[in-house]
N, C-alpha and C positions, 0 to 999 in steps of 0.2 A: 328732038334735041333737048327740048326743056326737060321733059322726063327723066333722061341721062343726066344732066343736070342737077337734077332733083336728087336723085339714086344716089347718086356720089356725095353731094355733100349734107341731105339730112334724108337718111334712108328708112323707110317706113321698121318696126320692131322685125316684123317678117325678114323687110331684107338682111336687115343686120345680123339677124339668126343666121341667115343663109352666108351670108361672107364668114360668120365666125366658126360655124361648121365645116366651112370651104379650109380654114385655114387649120383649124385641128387635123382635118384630113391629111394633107400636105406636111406637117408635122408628123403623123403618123406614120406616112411613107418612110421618111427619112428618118427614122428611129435609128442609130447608130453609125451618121452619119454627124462630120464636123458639126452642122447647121444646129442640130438640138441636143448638142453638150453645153454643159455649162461652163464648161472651160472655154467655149470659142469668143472671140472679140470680135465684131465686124465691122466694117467702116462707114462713114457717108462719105462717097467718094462720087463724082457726077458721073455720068453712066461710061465715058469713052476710058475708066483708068480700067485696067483688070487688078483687083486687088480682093484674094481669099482671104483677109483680116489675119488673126493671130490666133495660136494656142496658147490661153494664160497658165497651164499645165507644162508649156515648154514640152509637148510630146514629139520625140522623134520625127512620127507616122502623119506629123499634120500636113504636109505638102502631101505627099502620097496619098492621103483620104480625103483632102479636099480637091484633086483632082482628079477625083474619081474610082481613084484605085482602093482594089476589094482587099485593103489590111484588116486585122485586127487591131485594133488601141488600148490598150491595160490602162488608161487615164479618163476613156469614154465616163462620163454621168449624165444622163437625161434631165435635160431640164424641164423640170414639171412645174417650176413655179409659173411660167408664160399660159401653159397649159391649163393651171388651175384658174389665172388671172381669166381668161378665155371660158372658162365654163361658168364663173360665177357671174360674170357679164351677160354670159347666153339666160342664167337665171333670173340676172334681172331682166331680162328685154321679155323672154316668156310672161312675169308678173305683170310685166305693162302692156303685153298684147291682150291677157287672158281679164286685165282690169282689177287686179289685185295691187295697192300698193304696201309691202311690206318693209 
């Protein structure tokens, strides 16, 4: 139980590697889907509301594709800036497992 404890709130550089690669992953998947436009809005809502957030593009198709359904979106943009924030993190945590501080 301490371990888990540990993991979750100060994870060694490895683990964090690992979760932040878990989470590019999962972004990849979902490459044209609502979740990684940059147009989507989402909520903090406590877990019992059902709430798909907003299209700040005002796109037709955003109920339709955030419920799953296989449309096309003429308003989709990938947001790469999370992506980027996400790899230079992985870069730093590499320099401090490898014992380089740059």
């Amino acid at each position: 139980m301490g371990n888990r404890i540990r993991r979750i709130f100060s994870p060694a550089p490895e683990e964090e590697i690992k979760d932040l690669n878990q989470i590019l992953g999962i972004h990849k998947e979902q490459i044209g889907e609502c979740s990684t436009c940059v147009h989507y809005k989402g909520r903090n809502l406590p877990g019992y509301w059902t709430d798909y957030g907003s299209c700040k593009a005002k796109s037709p198709h955003f109920l339709e594709k955030v419920t799953h359904f296989k449309v096309p979106c003429s308003s989709y943009q990938e947001n790469i800036c999370d992506v980027e924030k996400i790899k230079r993190k992985i870069k730093e945590l590499e320099a401090l497992k490898d014992g380089k501080n740059d």
